[in-house]
gemmi code that builds the backbone of each chain (N, CA, C; Angstrom):
import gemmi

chains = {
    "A": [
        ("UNK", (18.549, -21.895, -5.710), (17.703, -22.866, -5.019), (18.571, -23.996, -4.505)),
        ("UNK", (18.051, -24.460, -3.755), (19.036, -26.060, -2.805), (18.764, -26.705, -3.622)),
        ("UNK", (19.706, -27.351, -4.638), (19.711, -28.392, -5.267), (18.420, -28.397, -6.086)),
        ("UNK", (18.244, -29.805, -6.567), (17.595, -30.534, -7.371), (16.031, -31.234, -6.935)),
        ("UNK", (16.386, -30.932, -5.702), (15.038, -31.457, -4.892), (13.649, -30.177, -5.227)),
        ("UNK", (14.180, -29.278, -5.007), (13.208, -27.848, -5.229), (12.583, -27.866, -6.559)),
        ("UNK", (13.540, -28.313, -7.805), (12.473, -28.183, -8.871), (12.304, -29.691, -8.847)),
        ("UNK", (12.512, -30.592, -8.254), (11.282, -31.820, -8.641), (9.767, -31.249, -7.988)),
        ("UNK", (10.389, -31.031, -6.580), (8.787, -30.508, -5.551), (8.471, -28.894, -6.787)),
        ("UNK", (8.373, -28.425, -7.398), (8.204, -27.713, -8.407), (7.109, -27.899, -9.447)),
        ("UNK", (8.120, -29.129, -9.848), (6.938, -29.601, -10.846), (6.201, -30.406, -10.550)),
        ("UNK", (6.238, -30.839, -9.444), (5.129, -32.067, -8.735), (4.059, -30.682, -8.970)),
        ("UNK", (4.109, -29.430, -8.151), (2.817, -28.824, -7.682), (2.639, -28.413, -8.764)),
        ("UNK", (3.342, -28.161, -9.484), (2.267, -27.306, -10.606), (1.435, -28.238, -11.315)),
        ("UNK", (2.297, -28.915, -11.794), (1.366, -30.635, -12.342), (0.078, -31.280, -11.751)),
        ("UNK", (0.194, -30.667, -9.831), (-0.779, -31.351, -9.416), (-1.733, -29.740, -9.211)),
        ("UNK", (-1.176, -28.602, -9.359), (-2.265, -27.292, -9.514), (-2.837, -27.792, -10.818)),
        ("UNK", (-2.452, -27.987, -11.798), (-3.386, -27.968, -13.295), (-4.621, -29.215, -13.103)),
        ("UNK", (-3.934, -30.592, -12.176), (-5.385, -31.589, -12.195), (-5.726, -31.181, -11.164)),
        ("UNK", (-5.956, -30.240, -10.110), (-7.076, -29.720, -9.670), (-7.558, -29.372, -9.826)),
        ("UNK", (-7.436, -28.316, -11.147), (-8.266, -27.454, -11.306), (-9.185, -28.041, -12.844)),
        ("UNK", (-8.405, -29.231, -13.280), (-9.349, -29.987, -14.887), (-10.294, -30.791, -13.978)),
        ("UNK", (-9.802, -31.023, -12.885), (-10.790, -33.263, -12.657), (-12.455, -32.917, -12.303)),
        ("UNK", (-13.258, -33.222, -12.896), (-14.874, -32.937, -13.219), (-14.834, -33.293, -11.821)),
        ("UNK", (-14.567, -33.983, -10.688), (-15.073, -34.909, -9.815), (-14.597, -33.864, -8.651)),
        ("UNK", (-15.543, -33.601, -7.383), (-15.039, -32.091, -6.701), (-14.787, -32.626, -5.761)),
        ("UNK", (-14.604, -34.081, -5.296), (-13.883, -34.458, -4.342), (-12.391, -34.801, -4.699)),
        ("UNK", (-12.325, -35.540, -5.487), (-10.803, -35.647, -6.249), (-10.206, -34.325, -6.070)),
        ("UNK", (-10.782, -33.209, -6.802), (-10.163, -32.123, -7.064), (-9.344, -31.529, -5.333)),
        ("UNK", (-11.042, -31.447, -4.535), (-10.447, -31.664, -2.907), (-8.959, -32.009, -2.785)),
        ("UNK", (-8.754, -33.762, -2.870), (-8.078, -34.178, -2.464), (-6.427, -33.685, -3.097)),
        ("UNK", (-6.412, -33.402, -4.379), (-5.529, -33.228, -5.055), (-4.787, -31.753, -4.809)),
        ("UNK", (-6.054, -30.747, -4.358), (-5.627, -29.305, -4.155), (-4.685, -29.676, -2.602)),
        ("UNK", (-5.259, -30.797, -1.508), (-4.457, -30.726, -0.064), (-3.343, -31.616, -0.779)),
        ("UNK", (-3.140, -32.364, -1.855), (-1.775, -32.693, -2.449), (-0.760, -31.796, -2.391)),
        ("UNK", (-1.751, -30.521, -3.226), (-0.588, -29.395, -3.541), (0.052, -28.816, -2.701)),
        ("UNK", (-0.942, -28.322, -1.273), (-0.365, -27.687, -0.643), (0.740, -28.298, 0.499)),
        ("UNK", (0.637, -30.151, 0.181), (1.998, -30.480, 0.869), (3.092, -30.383, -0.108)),
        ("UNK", (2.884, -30.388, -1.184), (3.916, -30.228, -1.857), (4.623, -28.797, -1.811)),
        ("UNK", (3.727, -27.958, -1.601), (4.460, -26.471, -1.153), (4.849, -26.266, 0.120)),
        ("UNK", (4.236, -26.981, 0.844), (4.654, -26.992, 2.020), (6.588, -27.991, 2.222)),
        ("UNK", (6.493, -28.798, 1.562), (7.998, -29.245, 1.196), (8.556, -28.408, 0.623)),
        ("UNK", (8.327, -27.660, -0.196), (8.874, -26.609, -0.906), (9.341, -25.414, 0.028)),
        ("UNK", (8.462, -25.195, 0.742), (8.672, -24.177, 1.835), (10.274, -24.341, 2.544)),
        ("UNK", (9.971, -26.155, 3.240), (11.271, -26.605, 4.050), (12.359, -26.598, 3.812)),
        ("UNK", (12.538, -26.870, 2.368), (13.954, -26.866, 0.982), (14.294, -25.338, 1.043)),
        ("UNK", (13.600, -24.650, 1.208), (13.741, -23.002, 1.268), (14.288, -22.552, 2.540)),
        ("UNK", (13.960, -23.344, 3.735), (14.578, -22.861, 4.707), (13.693, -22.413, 5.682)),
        ("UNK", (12.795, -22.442, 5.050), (11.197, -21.673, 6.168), (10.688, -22.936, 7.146)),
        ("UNK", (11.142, -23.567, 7.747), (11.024, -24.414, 8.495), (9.226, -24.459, 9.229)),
        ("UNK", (9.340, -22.954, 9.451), (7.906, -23.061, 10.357), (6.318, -22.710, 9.764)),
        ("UNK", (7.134, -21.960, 8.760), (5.729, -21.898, 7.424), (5.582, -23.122, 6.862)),
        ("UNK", (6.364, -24.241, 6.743), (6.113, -25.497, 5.979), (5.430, -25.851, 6.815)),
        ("UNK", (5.685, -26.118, 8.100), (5.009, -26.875, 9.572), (3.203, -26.141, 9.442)),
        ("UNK", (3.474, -25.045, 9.206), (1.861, -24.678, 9.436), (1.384, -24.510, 8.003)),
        ("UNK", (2.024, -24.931, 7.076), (1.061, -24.752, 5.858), (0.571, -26.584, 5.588)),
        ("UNK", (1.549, -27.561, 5.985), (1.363, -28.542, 6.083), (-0.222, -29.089, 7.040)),
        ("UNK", (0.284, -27.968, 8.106), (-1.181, -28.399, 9.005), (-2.762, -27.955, 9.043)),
        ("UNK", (-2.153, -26.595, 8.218), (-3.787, -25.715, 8.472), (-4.018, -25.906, 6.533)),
        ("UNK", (-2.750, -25.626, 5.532), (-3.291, -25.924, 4.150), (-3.455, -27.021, 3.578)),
        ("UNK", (-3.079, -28.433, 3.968), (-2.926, -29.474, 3.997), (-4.063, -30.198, 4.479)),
        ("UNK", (-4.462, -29.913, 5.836), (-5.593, -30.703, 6.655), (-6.085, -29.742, 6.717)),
        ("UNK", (-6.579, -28.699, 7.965), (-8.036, -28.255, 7.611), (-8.681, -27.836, 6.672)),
        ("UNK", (-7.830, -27.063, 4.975), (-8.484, -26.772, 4.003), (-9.476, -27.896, 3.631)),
        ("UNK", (-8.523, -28.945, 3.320), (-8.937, -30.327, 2.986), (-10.732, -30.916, 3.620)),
        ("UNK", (-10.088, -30.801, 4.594), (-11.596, -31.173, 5.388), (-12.645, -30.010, 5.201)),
        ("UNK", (-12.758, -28.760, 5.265), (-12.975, -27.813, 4.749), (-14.114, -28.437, 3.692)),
        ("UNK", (-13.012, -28.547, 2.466), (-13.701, -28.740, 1.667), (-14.511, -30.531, 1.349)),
        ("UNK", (-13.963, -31.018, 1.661), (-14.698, -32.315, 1.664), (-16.158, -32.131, 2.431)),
        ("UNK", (-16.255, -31.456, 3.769), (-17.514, -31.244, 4.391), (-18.569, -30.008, 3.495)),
        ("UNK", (-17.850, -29.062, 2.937), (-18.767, -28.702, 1.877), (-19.094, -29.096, 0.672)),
        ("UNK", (-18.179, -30.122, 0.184), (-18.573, -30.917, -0.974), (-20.084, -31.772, -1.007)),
        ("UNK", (-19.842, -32.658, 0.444), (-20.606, -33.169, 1.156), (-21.940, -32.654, 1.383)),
        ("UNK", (-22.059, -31.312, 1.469), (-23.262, -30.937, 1.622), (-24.383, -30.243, 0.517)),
        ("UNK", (-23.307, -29.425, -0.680), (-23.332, -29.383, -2.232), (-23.637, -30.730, -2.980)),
        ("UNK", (-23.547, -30.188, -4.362), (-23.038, -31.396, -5.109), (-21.537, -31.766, -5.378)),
        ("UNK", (-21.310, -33.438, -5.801), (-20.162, -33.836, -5.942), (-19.880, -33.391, -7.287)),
        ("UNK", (-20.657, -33.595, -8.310), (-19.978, -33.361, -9.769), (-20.222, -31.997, -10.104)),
        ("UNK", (-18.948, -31.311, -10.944), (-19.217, -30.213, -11.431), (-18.914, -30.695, -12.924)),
        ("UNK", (-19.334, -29.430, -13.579), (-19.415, -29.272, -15.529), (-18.311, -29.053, -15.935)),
        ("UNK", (-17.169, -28.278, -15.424), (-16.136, -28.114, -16.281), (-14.857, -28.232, -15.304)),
    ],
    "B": [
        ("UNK", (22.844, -10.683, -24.018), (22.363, -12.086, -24.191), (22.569, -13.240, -22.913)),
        ("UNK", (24.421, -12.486, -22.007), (24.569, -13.615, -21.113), (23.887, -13.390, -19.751)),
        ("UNK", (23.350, -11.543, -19.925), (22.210, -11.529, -18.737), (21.222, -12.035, -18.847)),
        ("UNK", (20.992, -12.484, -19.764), (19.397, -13.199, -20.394), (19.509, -14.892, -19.455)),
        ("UNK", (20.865, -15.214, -20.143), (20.877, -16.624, -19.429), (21.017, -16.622, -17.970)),
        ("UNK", (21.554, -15.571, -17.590), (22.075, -15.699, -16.050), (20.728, -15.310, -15.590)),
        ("UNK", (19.876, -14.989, -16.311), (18.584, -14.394, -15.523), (17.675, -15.746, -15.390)),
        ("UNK", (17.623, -17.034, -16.608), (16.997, -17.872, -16.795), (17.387, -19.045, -15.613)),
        ("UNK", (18.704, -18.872, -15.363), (19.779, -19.857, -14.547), (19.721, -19.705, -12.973)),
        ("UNK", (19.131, -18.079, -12.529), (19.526, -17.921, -11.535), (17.748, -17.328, -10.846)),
        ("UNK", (17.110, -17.417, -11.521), (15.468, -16.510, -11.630), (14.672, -17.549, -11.765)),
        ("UNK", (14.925, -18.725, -11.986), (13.767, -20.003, -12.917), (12.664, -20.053, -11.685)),
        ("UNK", (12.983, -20.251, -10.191), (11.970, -20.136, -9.638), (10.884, -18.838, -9.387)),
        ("UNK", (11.431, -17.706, -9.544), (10.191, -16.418, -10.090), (9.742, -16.999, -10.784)),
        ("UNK", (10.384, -17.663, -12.520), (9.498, -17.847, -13.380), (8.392, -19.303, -13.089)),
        ("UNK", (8.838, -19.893, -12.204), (7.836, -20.836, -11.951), (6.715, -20.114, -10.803)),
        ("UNK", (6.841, -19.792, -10.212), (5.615, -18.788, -9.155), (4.594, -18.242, -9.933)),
        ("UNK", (5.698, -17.384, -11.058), (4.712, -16.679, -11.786), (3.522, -17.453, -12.756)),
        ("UNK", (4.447, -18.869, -12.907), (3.608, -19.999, -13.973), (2.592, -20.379, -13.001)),
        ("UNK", (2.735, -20.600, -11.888), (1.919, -21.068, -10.561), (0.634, -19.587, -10.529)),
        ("UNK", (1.204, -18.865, -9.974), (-0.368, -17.238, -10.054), (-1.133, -17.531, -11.491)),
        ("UNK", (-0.743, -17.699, -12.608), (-1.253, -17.511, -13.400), (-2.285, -18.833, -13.785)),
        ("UNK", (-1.589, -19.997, -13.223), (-2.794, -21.195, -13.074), (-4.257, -20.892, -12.471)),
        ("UNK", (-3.505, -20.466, -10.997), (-4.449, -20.320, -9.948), (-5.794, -19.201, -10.830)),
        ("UNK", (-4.719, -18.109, -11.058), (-5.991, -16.705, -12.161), (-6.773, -17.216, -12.929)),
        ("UNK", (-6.415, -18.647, -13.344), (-7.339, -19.213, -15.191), (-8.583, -20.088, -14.180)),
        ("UNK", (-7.993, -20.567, -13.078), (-8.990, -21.886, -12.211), (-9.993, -20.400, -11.701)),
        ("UNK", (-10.025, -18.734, -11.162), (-11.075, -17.706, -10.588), (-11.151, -17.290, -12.130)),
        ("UNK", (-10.386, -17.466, -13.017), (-11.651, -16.107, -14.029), (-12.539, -17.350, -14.941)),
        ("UNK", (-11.709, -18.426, -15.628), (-12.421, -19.209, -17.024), (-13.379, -20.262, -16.117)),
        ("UNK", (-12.874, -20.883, -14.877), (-13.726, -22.077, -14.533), (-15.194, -21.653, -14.089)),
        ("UNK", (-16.149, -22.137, -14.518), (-17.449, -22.308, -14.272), (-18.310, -21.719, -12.882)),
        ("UNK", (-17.558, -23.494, -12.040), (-18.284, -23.853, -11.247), (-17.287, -23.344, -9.953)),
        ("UNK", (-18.309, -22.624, -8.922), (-17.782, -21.989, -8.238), (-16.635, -22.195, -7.489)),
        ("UNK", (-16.908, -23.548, -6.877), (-15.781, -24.557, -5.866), (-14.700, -24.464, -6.562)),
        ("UNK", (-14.783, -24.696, -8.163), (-13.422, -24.941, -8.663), (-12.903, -23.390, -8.903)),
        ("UNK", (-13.555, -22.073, -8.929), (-13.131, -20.828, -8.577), (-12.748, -20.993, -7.254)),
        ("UNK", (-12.948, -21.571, -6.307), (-12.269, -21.565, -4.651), (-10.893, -21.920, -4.618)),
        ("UNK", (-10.740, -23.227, -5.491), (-9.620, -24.144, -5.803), (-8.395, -23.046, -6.213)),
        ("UNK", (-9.061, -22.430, -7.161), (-7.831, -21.775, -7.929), (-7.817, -20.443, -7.303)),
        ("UNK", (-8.286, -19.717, -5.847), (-8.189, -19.133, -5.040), (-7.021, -19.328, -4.339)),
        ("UNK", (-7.354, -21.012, -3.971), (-6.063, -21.442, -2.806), (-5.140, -20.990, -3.922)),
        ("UNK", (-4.888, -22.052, -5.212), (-3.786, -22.192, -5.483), (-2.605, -20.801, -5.596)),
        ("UNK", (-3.442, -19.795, -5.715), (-3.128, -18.514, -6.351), (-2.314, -18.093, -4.935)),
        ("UNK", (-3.208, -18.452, -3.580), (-2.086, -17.904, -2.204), (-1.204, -18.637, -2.182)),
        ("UNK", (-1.391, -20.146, -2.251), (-0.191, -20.941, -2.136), (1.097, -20.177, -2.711)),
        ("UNK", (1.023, -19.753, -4.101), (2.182, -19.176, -5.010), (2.463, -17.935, -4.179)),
        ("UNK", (1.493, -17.147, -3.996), (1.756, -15.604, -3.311), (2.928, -15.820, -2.159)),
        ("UNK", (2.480, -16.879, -1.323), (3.022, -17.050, -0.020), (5.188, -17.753, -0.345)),
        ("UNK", (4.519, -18.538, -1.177), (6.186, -19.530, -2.642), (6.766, -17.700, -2.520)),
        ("UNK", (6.157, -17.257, -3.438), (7.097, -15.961, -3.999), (7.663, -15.019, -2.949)),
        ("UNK", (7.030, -15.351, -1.825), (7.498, -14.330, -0.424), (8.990, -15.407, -0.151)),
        ("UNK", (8.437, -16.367, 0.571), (9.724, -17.114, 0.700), (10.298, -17.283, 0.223)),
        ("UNK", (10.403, -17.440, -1.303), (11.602, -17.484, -2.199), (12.732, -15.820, -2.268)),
        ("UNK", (11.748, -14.843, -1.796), (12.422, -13.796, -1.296), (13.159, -13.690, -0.225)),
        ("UNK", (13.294, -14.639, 0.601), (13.883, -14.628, 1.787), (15.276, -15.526, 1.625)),
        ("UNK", (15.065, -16.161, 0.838), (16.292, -17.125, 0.160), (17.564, -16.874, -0.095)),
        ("UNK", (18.709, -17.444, 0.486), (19.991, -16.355, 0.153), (20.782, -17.977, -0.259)),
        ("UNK", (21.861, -17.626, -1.219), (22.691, -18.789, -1.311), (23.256, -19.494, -0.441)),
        ("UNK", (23.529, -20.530, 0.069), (24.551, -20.876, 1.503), (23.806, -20.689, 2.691)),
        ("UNK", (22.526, -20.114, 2.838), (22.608, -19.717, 4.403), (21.523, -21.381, 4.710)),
        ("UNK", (21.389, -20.998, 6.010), (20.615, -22.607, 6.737), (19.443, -21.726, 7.411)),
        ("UNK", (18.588, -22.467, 8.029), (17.570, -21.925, 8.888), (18.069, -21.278, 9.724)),
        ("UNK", (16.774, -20.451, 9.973), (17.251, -19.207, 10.708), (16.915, -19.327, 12.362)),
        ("UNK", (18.018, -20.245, 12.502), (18.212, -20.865, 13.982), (19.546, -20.999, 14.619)),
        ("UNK", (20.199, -20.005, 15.767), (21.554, -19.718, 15.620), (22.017, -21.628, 16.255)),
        ("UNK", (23.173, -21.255, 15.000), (24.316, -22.756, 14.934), (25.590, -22.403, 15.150)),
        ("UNK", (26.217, -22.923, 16.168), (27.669, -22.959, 16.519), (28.318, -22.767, 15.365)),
        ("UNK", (28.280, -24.123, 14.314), (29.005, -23.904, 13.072), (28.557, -22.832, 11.962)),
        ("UNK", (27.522, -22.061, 12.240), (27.497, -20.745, 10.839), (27.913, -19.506, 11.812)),
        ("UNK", (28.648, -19.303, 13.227), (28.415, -18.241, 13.567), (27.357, -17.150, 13.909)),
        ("UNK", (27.859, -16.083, 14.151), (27.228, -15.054, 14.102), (26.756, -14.185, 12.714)),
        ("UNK", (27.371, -14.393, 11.605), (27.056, -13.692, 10.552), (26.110, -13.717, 9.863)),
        ("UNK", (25.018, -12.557, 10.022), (23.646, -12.578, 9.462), (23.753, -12.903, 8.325)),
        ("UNK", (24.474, -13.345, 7.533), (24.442, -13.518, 5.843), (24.510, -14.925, 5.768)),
        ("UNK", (24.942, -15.687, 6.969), (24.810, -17.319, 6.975), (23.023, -17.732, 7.266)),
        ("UNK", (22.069, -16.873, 7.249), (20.881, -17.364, 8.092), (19.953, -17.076, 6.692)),
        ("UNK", (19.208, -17.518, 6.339), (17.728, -17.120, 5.903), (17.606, -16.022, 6.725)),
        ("UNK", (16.408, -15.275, 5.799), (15.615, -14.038, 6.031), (14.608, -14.407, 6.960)),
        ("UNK", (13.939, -14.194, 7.928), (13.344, -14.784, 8.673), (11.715, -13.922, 8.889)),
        ("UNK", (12.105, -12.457, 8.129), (10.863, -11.530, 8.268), (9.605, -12.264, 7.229)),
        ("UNK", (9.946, -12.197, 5.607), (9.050, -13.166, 5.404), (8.471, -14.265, 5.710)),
        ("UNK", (9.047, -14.859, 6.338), (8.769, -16.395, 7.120), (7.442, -15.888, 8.000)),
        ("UNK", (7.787, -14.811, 9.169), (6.569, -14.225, 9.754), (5.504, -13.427, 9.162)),
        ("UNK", (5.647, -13.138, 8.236), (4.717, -12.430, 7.485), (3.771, -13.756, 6.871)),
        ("UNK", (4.323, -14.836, 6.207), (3.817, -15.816, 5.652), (2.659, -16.850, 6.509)),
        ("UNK", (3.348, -16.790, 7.740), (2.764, -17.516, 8.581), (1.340, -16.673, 9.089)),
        ("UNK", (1.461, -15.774, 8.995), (-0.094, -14.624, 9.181), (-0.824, -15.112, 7.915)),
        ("UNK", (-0.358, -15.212, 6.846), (-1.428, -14.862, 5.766), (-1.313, -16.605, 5.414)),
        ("UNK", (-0.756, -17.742, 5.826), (-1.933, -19.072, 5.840), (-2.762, -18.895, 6.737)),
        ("UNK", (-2.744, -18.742, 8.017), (-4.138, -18.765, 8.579), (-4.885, -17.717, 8.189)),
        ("UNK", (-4.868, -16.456, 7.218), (-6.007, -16.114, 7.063), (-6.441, -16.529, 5.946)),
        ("UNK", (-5.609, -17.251, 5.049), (-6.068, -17.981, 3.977), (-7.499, -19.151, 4.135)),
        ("UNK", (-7.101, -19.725, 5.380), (-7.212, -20.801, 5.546), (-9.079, -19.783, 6.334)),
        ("UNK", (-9.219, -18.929, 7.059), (-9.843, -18.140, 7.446), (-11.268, -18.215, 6.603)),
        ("UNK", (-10.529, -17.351, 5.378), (-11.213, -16.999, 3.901), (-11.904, -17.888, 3.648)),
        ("UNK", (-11.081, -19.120, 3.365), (-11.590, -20.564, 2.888), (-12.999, -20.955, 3.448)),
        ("UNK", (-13.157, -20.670, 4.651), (-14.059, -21.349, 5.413), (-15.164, -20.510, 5.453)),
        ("UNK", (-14.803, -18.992, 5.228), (-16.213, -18.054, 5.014), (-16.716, -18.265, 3.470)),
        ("UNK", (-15.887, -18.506, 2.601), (-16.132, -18.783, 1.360), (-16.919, -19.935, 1.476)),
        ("UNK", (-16.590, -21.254, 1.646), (-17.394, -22.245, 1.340), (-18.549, -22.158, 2.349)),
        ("UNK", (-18.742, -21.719, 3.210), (-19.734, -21.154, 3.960), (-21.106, -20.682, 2.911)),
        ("UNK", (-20.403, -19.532, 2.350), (-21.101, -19.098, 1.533), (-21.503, -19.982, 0.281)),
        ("UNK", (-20.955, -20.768, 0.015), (-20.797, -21.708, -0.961), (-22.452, -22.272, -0.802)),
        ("UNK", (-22.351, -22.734, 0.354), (-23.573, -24.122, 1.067), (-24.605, -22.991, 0.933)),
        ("UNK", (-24.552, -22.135, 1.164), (-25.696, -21.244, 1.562), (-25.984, -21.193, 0.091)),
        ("UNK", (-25.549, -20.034, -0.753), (-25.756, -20.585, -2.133), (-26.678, -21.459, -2.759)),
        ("UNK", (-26.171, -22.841, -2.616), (-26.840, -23.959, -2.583), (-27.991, -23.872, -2.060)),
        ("UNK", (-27.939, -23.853, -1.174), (-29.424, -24.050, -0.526), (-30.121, -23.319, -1.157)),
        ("UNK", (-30.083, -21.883, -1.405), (-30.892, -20.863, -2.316), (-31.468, -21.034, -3.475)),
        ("UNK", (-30.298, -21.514, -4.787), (-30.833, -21.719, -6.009), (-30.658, -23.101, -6.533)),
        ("UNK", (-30.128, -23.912, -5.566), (-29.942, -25.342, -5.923), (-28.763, -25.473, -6.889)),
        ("UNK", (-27.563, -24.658, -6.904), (-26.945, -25.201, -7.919), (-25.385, -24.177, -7.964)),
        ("UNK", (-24.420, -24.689, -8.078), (-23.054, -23.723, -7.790), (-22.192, -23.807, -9.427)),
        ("UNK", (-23.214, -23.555, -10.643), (-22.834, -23.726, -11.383), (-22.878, -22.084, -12.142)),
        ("UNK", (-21.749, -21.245, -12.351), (-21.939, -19.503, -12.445), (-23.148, -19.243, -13.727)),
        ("UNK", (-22.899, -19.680, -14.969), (-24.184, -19.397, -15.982), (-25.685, -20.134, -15.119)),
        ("UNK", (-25.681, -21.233, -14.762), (-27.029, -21.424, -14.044), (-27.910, -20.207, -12.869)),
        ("UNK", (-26.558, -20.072, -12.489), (-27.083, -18.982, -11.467), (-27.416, -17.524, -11.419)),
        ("UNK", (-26.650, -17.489, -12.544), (-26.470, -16.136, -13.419), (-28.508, -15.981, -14.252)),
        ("UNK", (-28.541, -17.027, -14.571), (-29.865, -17.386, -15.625), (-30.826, -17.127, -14.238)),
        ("UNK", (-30.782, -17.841, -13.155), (-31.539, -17.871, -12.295), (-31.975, -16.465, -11.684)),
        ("UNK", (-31.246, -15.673, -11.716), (-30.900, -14.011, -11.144), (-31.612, -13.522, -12.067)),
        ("UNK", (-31.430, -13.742, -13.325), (-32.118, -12.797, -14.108), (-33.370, -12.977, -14.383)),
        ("UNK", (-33.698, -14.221, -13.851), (-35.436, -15.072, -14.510), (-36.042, -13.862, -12.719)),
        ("UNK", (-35.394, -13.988, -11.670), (-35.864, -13.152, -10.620), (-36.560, -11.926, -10.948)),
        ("UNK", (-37.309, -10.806, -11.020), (-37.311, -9.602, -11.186), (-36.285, -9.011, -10.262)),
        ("UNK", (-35.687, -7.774, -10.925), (-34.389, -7.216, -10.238), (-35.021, -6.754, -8.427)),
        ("UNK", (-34.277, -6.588, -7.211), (-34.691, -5.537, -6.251), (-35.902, -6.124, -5.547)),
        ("UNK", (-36.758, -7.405, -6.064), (-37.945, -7.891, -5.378), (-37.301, -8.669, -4.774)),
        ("UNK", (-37.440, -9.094, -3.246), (-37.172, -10.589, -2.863), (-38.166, -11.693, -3.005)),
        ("UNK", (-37.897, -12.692, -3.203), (-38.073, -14.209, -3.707), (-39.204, -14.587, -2.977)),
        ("UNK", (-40.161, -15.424, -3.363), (-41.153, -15.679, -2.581), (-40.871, -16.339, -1.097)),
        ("UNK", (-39.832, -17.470, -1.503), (-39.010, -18.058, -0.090), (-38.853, -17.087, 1.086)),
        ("UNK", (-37.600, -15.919, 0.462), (-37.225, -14.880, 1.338), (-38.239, -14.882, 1.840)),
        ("UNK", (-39.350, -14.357, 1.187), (-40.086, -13.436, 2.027), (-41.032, -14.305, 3.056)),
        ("UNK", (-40.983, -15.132, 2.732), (-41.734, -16.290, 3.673), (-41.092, -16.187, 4.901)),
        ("UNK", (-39.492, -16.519, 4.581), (-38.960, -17.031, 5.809), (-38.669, -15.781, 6.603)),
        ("UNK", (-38.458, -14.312, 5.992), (-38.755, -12.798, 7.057), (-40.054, -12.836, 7.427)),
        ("UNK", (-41.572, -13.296, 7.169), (-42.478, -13.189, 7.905), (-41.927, -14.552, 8.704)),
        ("UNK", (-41.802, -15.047, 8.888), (-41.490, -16.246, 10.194), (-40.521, -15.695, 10.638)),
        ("UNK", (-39.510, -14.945, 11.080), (-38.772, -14.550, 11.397), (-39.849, -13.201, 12.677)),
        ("UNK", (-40.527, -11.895, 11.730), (-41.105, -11.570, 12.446), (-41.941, -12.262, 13.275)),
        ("UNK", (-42.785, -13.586, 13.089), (-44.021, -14.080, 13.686), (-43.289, -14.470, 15.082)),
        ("UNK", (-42.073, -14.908, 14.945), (-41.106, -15.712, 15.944), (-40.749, -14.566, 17.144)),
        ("UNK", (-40.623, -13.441, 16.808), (-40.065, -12.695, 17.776), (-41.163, -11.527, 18.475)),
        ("UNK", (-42.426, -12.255, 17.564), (-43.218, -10.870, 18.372), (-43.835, -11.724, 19.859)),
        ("UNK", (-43.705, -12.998, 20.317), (-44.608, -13.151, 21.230), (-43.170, -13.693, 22.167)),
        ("UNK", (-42.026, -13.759, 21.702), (-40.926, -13.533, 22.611), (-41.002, -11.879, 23.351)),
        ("UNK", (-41.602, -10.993, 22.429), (-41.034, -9.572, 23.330), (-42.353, -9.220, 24.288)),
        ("UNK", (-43.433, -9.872, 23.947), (-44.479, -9.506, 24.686), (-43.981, -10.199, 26.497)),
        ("UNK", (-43.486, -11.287, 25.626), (-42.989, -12.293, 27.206), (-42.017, -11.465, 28.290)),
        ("UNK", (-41.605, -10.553, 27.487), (-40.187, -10.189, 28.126), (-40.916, -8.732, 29.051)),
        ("UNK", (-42.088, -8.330, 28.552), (-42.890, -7.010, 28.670), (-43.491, -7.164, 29.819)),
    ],
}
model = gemmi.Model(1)
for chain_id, residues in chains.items():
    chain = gemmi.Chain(chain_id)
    for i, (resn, *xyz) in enumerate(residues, 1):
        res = gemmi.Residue()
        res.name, res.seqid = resn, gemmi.SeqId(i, " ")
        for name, pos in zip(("N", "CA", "C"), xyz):
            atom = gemmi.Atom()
            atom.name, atom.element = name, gemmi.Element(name[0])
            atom.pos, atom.b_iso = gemmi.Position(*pos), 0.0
            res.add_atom(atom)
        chain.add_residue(res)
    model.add_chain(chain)
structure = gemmi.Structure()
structure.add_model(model)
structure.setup_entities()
């Protein structure tokens, strides 16, 4: 792997995969899952994939995101577990 | 024993992908509530898509964009086939996502609630194979709607 940068962006996502998937609150969770996927999406760039970071940044990053905020929006906000 | 270490030293990111799929698997099989089964959907491609590119990964090489200073030698470049393969399967990720929560709302609207034992309870309080009094309401309005459109058309 390139350096030292790859496993910080490493453990950022996994750290931020596990509080997406605990935080009761399903907008948080939202927000935290389009965390992850910039963080993989940096992960991607450190790798060398220049153009998968660019579009995971844009379509997993932002439209998931909104995605889900507009169906949160129309559901309920709190879940049970 | 020193393939063991050279495997730990030189492999740690497999073993983190694999720590990554196996998050994403616990957020679709143990979590509840459906959305947060969506969540751990993404997370599970995110890794799928990690473990492709990390296959494409070679020591020393740079993007796979020809540079005066790496030459011609394919062994200076990243792999560039996964890269295209990867880039297909976010947008259909991203695809999925949107028929899923689609379905999500609809859901909702049905039994009032995206919680799996609630809904599960709700299915079974149904008699099996009958549709719902709603349904069936809203297929007779459905027929009532289209029979004096076809007479019009006649």
């Amino acid at each position: 792997m390139s350096g030292h940068f790859s496993a910080v962006f490493f453990v950022l996502a996994l750290l931020a995969a596990i509080v997406a998937l605990k935080v009761k609150d399903l907008l948080a969770a939202a927000v935290v899952l389009s965390l992850f996927s910039f963080l993989v999406a940096l992960l991607y760039v450190s790798l060398g994939a220049v153009d998968v970071g660019f579009n995971e940044s844009v379509l997993g990053a932002g439209v998931t995101g909104i995605l889900f905020v507009i169906a949160i929006f129309n559901t309920r906000r709190r879940s049970r577990d | 024993m020193d393939g063991f270490e050279v495997f730990f030293v030189e492999k740690w990111p497999y073993l983190a992908t694999v720590l990554m799929i196996l998050i994403g698997l616990y957020g679709m099989v143990l979590k509840r509530n459906l959305v947060k089964k969506l969540i751990g959907m993404n997370i599970f491609q995110g890794a799928i898509i990690l473990f492709f590119i990390i296959h494409g990964w070679k020591r020393g090489a740079t993007v796979p964009v020809y540079d005066e200073a790496f030459g011609d030698l394919p062994a200076n470049y990243v792999n560039p086939i996964p890269h295209g393969l990867m880039l297909t399967a976010i947008v259909v990720s991203v695809a999925t996502t949107g028929v899923a929560l689609a379905l999500l709302s609809l859901i909702y609207k049905r039994f009032g609630t995206l919680e799996e034992d609630e809904l599960l309870r709700e299915l079974r309080a149904e008699p099996a194979g009958a549709p719902s009094s709603g349904e069936m309401a809203s297929q007779r309005e459905d027929v009532e709607g289209a029979e004096p459109d076809d007479g019009g058309q006649r």
